[in-house]
C-alpha positions as CSV (number, residue, x, y, z in Angstrom):
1,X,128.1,80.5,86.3
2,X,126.6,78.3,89.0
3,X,126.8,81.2,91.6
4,X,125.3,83.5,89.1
5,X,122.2,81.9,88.9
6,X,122.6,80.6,92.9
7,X,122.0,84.9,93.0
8,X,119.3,85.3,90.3
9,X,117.0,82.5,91.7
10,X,117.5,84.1,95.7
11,X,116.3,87.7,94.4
12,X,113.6,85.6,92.6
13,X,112.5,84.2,96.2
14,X,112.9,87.6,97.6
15,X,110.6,89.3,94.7
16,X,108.1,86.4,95.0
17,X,108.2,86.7,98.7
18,X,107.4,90.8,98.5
19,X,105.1,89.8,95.6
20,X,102.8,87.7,98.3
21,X,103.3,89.6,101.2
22,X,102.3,93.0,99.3
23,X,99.4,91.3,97.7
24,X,97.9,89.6,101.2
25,X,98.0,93.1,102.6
26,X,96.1,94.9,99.6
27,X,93.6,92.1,99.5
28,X,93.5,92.3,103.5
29,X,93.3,96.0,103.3
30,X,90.2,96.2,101.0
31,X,88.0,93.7,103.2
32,X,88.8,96.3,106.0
33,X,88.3,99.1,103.9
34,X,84.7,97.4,103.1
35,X,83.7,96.1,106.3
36,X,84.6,100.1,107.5
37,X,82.1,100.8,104.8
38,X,79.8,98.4,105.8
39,X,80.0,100.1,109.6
40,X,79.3,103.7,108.6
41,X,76.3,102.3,106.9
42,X,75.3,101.0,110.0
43,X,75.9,103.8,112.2
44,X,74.0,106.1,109.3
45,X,70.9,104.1,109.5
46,X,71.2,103.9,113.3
47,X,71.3,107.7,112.9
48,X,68.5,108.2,110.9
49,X,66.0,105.1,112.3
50,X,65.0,106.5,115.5
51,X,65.4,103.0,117.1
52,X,63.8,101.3,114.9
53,X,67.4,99.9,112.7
54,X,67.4,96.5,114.9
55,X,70.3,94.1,115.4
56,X,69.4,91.6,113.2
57,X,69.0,94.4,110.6
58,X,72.6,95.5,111.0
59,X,75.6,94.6,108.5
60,X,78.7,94.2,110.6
61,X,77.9,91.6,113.5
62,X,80.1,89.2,115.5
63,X,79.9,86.7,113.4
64,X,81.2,88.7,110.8
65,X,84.1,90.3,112.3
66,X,84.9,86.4,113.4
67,X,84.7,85.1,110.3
68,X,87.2,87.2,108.8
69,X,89.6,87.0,111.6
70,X,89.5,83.4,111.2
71,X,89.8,83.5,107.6
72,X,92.7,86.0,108.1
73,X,94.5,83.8,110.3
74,X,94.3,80.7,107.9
75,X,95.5,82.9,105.2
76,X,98.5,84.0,107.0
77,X,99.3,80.5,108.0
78,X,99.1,79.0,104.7
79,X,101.1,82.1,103.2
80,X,104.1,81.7,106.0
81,X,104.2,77.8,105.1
82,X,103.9,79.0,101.0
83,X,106.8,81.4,101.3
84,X,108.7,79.2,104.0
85,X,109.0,76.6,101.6
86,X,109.3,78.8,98.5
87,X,112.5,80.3,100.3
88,X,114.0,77.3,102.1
89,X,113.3,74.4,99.8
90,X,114.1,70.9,101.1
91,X,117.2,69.5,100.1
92,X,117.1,67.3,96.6
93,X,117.1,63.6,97.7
């Protein structure tokens, strides 16, 4: 019986692992999806402004595209650590 559920609760790691994983990359996926967005706006008003679609007026900057690479990389840490612990739980004391 013991190894029975020693079974059940691993494929309930792996499916909770998958679970994550799958739903980090769909979240992921749709802030690229809108920043692309965001970037053919800007290169339709740059299109259509004659010169005058400044900079400052744009959507995607740098300090955008750093943000969420920083907040990507925080997010993958702390969902390696999540799942690393979820899957390899310290031994009971």
């Amino acid at each position: 019986m013991a190894d029975r559920i020693a079974r059940s609760d691993a494929r309930l790691r792996i499916w909770v692992a998958i679970a994550v994983v799958v739903t980090f990359l769909c979240v992921n996926g749709a802030v690229l999806l809108g920043i692309w967005f965001a970037f053919q706006h800007d290169i339709a008003m740059l299109a259509i402004s004659n010169g005058s679609f400044l900079a400052k007026d744009r959507l995607v900057t740098t300090e955008l595209l750093m943000t969420l690479v920083g907040a990507t990389t925080v997010q993958l840490g702390g969902l390696i650590v999540l799942i690393g612990k979820y899957i390899f739980p310290a031994a009971a004391r």
